[in-house]
N, C-alpha and C positions, 0 to 999 in steps of 0.2 A: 620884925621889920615890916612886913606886911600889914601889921595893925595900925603902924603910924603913917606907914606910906603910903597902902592902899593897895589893892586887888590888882596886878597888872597895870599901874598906877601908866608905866612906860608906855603903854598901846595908847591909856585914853588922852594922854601929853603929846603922841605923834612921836614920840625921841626913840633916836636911834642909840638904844641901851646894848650894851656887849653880848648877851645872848641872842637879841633882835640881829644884831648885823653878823652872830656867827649864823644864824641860820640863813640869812640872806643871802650869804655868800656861799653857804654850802650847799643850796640848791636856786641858783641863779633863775633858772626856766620858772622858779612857781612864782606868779606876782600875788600869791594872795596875802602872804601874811603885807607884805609893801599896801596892798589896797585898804586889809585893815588897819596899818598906821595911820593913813591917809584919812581915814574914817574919825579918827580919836572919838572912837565910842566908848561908853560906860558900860553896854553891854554885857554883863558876864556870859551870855550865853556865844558870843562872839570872841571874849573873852577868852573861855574856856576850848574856841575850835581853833585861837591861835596858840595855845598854849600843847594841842595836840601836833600842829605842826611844829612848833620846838621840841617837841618829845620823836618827832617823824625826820629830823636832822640830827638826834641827837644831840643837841644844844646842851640841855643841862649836864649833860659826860662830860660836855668837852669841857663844860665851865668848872664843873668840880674837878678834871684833871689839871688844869691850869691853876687853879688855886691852890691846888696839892703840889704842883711844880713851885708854885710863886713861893709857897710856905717854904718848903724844903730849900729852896734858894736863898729866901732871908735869916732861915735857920745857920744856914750854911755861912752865910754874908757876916752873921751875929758873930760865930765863932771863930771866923778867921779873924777878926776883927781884935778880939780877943775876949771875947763873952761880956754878956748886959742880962743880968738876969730879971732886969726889968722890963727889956722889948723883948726877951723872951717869954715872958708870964703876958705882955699882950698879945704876941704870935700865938701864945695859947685860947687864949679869948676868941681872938677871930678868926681860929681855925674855925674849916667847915666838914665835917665827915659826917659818913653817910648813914 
C-alpha cells in the first residue's frame, strides 16, 4: 500500500486520515502533529517525527486493535448470518496481524 500510495501520502495531502485524528484526539494539548498537517510537506524527515508522535499516542495499537475488533465482528456478522465462505477467504486477505 505504501508503494502505490506513498510515504505518509496523508500528512503531505493535509487529510485528516483515522490514525491522524486518533492521535489528535488522544492528546489534545500537542498542536504539532495539526501544524504539520497544515504544512502538507513531502518532507520525510518531518515525516518521520510525525510518525513518532503516532507511535507517542499509541496510534498504530489502537488501529491494529480496532481492526482486530472490526475482523472478529465481521467474522462473527459472516456466521450468524449463515456463513459465505467467500467474504470469509476475503476477511482473510485483509486481515492485519502483527
Amino acid at each position: 500500500y505504501a508503494d502505490n500510495k506513498g510515504f505518509c501520502e496523508d500528512l503531505t495531502e493535509g487529510k485528516f486520515s483515522f490514525p491522524i485524528i486518533h492521535s489528535i484526539r488522544t492528546d489534545p494539548s500537542n498542536r504539532q502533529l495539526l501544524n504539520i498537517l497544515r504544512q502538507r510537506s513531502s518532507s520525510v524527515e518531518l515525516k518521520q517525527f510525525a510518525l513518532q508522535l503516532l507511535e507517542k499516542t499509541r496510534t498504530f495499537a489502537y488501529c491494529r486493535s480496532f481492526l482486530a475488533n472490526m475482523e472478529q465482528q465481521a467474522r462473527l456478522d459472516i456466521k450468524e448470518l449463515g456463513g459465505n465462505e467467500k467474504l470469509e477467504k476475503i476477511i482473510d486477505l485483509l486481515s492485519v496481524r502483527d
